[in-house]
Every structure is written in C-alpha cells, then in structure tokens.
N, C-alpha and C positions, 0 to 999 in steps of 0.2 A: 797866066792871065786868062787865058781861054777855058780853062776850069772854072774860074771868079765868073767871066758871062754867061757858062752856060748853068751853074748854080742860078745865076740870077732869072733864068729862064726859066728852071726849073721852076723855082717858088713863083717865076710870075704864071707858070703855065696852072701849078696847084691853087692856089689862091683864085685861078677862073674857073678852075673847076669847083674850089669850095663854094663859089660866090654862084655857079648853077645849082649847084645842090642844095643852099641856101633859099636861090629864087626858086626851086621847083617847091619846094617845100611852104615857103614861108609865103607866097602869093595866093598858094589856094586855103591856107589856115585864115588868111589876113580876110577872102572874098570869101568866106563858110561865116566867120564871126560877123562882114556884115549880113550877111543875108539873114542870119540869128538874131539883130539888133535890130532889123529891119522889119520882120516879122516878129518879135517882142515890142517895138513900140508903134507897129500899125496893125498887126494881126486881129485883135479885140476889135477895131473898127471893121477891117474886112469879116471877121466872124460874127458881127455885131449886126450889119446889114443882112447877112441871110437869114440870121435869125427872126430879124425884123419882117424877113420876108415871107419867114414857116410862119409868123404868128396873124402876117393878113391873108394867109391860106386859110389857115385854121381857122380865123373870124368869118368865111365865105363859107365854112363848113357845119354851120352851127345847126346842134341837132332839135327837130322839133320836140315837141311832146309825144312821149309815149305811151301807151294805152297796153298794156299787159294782159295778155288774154289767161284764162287758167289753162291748166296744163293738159292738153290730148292724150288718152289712151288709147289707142286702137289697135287692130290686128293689120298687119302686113301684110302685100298682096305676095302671096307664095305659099306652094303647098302646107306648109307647115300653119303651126298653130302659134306663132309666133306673135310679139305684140312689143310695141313701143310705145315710150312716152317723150311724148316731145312740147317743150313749151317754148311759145311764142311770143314778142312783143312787134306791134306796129305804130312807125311812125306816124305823124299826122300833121298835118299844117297848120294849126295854132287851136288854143285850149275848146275855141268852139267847136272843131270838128270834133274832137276829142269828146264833147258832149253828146253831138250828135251819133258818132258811132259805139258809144256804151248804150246808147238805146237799140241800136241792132246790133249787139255783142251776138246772142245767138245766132243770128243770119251769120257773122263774121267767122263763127267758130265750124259753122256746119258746110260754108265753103272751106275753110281748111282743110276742116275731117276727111272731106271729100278728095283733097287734092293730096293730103298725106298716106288715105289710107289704101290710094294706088300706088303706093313706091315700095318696094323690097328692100329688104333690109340694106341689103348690098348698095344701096342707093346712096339711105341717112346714113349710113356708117364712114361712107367715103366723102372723105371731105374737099375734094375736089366736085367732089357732087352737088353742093349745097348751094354753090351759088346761081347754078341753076333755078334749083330748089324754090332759093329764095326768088328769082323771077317767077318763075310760075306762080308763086302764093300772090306776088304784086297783079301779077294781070290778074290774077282770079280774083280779087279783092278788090282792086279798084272799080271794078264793074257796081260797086254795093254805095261807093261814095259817088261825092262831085268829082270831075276832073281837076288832079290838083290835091285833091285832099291829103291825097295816100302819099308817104315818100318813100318807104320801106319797110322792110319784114323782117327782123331780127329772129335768127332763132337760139334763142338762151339755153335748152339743153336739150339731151338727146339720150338718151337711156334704151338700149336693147337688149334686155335679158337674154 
C-alpha cells in the first residue's frame, strides 16, 4: 500500500512539474501572440499618426522658386593651375524676387565667382566642406537682394579636373 501512495505522489509530483513547464512555455507564446494581434490591428494607426506628422513637417518645409545660375569656371586658389566647375541654384521667396534677381544675375554671379574663386580645391572636394560653403554664398548674396528674399544656395555640381 505504501507503494500505491507514493506512485500517487509521484505522478502527482510529475504532472506539477509538467503543468510548470507547460505554464513556462505556454504563457509567454500566449502574451507574444497578443502583443502580435495588438500591434497588427492598432499599428497602422500608431504608424499612421507619425506619418501624418512627417507630412506637416514636410508642408512647413516647402521650397521656393529657384533661379539657376549657369555654371562657374574658375581657377582655384592654390599654387597650381587648377580650375573648377561648379554650378549653382538660389532659392528665393516667391516668383517676384525671382524676377527681380534675373535682372542682376550678373551682379549674382560675380559675387559667387568671387567667393568660390578663394577656396582650394581641398575645400569643394570635401564634402563636409560645403555647408559652410553654402553659408558663406548666402551672406554674400543676400547683401544684392531685400532682406528675406534669399533662402538658400544649392550647389548642383562640382567637377575638379
């Protein structure tokens, strides 16, 4: 008889051990599937909202008209006889100024000239360089418009033979 309870001991002692192994297992599958189900039918709204949110970034970022200058050739400040082409677009604050500074395109282009044709090559080549660059073209430029007109200097390419 004392074999009979402790058999029954036995499978009662297995049976809580299956029943851990069971809960270790089966409680974190059960709280993954919701977290899966939870993020499958609210996800799209919560990814839905940020995006909603890049898209009124993006509408505060709208770019004005741009005015394309033609392309700069000039020599490099450094010994060598070195030369670049570099071409330029500048934004502007709406189609009027835009009017206004095609009629001093040349004033526009001979302060560039001027400000690009102090830089070595090592300058425009590094592109950590450039945004510099591009401030310095802004202040030198803006001096030619209204305050306001000018909102930036793109520079579209850079060629160093």
């Amino acid at each position: 008889m004392a074999n009979g309870s402790e058999n029954g001991m036995e499978i009662q002692a297995k049976s809580k051990g299956k029943m851990k192994l069971i809960m270790l297992i089966v409680l974190p599958v059960l709280l993954l599937g919701a977290l899966a189900g939870t993020y499958f039918l609210y996800g799209d709204k919560i990814l839905g909202r940020e995006a909603a949110e890049k898209k009124q970034e993006r509408k505060h970022e709208e770019v004005g008209p741009i005015l394309t200058l033609e392309p700069f050739i000039f020599n490099l400040a450094s010994n060598t006889t070195r030369f670049a082409k570099v071409s330029l677009a500048v934004e502007l604050k709406d189609a009027k100024v835009v009017e206004e500074a095609k009629k001093i395109t040349p004033v526009l282009r001979d302060r560039a000239l001027y400000i690009l044709s102090a830089k070595t090559p090592e300058i425009l080549i590094d592109v950590q360089s450039r945004e510099p660059l591009k401030q310095e073209l802004v202040a030198g430029l803006k001096g030619l418009l209204k305050p306001g007109d000018l909102r930036s200097v793109y520079i579209t390419d850079i060629i160093i033979p």
